[in-house]
C-alpha positions in Angstrom: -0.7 -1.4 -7.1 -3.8 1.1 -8.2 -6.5 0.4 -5.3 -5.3 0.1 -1.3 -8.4 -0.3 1.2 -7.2 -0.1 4.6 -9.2 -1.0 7.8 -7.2 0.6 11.4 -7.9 -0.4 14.4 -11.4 -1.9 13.1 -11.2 -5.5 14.4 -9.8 -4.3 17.6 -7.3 -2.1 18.8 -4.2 -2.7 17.4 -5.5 -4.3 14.5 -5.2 -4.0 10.7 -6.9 -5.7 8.0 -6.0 -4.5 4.1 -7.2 -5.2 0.7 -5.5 -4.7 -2.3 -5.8 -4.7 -6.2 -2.4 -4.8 -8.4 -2.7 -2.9 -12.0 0.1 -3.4 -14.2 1.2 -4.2 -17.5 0.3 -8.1 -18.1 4.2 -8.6 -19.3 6.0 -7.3 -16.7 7.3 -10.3 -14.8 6.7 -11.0 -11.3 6.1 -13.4 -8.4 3.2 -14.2 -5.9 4.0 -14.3 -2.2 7.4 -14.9 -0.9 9.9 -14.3 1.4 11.9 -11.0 0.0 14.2 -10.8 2.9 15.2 -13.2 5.7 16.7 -11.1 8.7 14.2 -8.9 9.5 11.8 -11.3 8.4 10.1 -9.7 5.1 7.4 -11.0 2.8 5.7 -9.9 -0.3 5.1 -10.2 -3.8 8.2 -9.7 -6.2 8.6 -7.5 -9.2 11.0 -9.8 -11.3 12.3 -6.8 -13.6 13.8 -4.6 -11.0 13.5 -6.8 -8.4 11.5 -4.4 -5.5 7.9 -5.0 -4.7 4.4 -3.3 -4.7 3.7 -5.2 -1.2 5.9 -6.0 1.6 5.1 -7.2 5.2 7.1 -7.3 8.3 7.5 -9.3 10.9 4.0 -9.7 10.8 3.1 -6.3 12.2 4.4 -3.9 9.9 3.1 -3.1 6.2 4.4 -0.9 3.2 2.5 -0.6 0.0 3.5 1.3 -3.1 0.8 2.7 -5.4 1.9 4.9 -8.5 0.4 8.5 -8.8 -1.0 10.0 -12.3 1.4 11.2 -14.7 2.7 15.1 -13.4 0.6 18.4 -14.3 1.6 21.2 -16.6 3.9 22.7 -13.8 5.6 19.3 -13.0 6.2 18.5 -16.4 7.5 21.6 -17.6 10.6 20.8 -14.8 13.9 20.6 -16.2 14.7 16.6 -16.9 16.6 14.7 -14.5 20.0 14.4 -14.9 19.9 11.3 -13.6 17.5 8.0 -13.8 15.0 7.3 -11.4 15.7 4.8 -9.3 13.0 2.1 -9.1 9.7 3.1 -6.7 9.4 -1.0 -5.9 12.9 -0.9 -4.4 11.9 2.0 -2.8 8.7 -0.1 -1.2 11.1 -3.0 -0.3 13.9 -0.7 1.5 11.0 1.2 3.9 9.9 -2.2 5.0 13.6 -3.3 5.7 15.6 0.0 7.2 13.0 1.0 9.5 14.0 1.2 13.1 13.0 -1.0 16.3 9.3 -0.9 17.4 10.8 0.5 20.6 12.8 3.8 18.8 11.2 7.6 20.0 9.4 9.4 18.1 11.6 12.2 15.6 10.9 15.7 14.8 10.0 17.2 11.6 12.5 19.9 11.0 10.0 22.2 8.7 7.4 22.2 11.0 8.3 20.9 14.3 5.6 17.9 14.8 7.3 15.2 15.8 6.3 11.7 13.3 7.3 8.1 14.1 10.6 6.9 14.2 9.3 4.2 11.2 8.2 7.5 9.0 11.7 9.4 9.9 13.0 6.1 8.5 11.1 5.8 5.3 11.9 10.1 5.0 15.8 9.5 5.5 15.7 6.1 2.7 14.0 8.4 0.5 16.6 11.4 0.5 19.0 9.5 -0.7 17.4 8.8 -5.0 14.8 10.3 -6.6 11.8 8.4 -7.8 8.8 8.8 -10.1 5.3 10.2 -8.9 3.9 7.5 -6.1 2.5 7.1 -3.1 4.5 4.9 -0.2 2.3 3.6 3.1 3.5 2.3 6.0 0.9 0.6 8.1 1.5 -0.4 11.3 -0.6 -2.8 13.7 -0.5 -1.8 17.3 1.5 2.0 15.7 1.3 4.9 13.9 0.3 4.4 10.2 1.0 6.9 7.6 1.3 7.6 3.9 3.8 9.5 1.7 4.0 11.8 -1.3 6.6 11.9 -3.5 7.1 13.9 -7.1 10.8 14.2 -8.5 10.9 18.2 -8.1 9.1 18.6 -5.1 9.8 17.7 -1.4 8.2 14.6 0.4 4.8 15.3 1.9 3.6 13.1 5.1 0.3 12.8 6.8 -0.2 10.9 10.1 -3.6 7.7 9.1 -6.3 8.1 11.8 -8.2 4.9 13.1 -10.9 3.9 10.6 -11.0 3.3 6.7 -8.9 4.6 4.9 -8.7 4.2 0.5 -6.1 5.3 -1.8 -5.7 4.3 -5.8 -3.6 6.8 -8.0 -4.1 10.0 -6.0 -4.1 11.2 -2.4 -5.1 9.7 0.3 -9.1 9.3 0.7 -9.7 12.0 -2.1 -13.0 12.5 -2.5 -12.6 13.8 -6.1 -10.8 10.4 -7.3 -14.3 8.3 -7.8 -13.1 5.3 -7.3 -11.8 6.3 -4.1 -15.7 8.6 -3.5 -17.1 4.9 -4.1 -15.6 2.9 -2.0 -15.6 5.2 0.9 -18.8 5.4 0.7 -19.7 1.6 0.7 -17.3 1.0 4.0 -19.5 4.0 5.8 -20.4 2.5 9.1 -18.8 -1.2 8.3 -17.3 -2.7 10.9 -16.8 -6.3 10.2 -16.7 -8.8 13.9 -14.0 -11.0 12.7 -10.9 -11.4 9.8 -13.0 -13.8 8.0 -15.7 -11.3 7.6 -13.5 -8.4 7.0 -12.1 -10.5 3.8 -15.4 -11.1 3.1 -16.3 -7.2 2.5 -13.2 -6.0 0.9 -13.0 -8.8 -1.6 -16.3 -8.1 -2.7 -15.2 -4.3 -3.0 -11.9 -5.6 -5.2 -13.9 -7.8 -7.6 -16.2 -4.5 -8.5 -16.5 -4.2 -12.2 -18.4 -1.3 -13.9 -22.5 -1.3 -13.4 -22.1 -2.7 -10.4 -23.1 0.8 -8.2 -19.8 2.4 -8.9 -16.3 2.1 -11.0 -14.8 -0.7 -11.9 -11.8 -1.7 -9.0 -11.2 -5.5 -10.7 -10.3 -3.7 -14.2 -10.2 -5.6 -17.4 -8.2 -3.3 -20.1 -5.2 -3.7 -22.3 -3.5 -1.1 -20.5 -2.5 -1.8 -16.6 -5.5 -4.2 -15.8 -6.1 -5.9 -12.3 -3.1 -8.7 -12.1 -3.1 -9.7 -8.5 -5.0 -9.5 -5.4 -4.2 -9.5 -1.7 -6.1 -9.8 1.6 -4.2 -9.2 4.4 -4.7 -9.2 8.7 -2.6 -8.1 11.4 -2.6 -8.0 15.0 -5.1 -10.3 16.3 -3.1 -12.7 18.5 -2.0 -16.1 16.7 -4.0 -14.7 13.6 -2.6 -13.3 11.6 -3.8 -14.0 7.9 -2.2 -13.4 4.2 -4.2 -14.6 1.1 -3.2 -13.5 -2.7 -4.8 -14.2 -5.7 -2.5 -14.7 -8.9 -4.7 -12.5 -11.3 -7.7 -11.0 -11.4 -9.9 -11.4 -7.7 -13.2 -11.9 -9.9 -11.7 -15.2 -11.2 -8.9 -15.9 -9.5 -9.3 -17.6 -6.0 -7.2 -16.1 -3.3 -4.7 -18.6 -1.6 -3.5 -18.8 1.5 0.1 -17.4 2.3 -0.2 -17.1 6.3 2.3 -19.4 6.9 5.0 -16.9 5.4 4.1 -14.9 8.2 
């Protein structure tokens, strides 16, 4: 996944609505919404070749999303090669969502720096420790909880931030970087959005994910040979009884997005 929009807390405390664009090579296999995982109760989209995902929610309240990061800098790639492979970053995804602990569990403590970090980020940490993975970004996004977003490279150690209510937007670098323009341009266009209701929260961001160049800003629905826009998801948490889940099975600018909610 190359563009993640995230809304906190902006439809009501609690709350979480999400927009997403997939970019990936159009012959790697994979499968629209389903369910990944049965106890807990997990749904997403499925990478057919290694079998993790990009996208995985739940229990209806919890989200992870994987996003790859641009290929390392001078310094990174001058590290020595890895003695052994890299373990897949959409298993990665799949395994936060699933090992986490219950709603309920304290908060830990980081051991570098003291802060203490929610038990569901301790739990993401401890699953990553254990392989190594290529350059990405994993977010967990929690309705009703903390929400947060990690950094990983091969030769470096994991870097966390805590997510603060608002919007938050993230494609192949950090989070909200205002030097990545595609992330400059859609922060930009959610200044001072709130939308009143799901409906007109999908509304906004699917507009945003169906932006093509000339439009007022860079392309987010990309049409290329190399990683174009393949999916598209809409996604809302934490309104009572509510909860929604739409995907569209290519492109957003032509593909409709259908209705999932009952996976939820």
């Amino acid at each position: 996944m190359c563009t993640l929009i995230v809304g906190l807390d902006l439809l009501g405390p609690g709350t979480l609505l999400l927009g997403a664009n997939r970019d990936e090579s159009p012959g790697r296999p994979s499968q629209g919404p389903a369910r990944l995982r049965e106890r807990p109760s997990i749904v997403g989209g499925r990478d057919l070749l290694a079998g993790g995902t990009w996208l995985a929610v739940r229990e209806a309240r919890f989200v992870t999303a994987l996003l790859n990061r641009r290929p390392a800098d001078a310094a990174r790639a001058a590290a020595p090669a890895a003695t052994a492979p890299l373990r897949s970053r959409g298993l990665l995804c799949l395994d936060a969502a699933a090992v986490g602990p219950a709603l309920d569990a304290p908060a830990a403590i980081d051991p570098a720096t003291g802060d203490p970090y929610p038990a569901r980020l301790d739990a993401a940490l401890r699953a990553i420790g254990q392989d190594r993975y290529a350059p990405c970004s994993l977010v967990g996004l929690e309705a009703g909880g903390p929400s947060w977003v990690i950094t990983l490279h091969p030769h470096e150690e994991p870097r966390a931030s805590i997510l603060s209510p608002g919007w938050h937007v993230i494609t192949h670098g950090e989070m909200d970087d205002l030097d990545e323009p595609r992330t400059r341009a859609l922060l930009a266009r959610l200044q001072g959005e709130r939308p009143p209701s799901a409906e007109e929260g999908f509304e906004l961001l699917g507009d945003l994910l169906r932006t093509h160049d000339g439009s007022g800003g860079p392309a987010v629905c990309l049409h290329r040979e190399r990683f174009p826009t393949v999916s598209s998801t809409l996604l809302s948490l934490g309104l009572p009884g509510r909860s929604r889940y739409t995907h569209a099975g290519g492109p957003p600018c032509v593909s409709p997005y259908e209705d999932h909610s009952a996976l939820l």
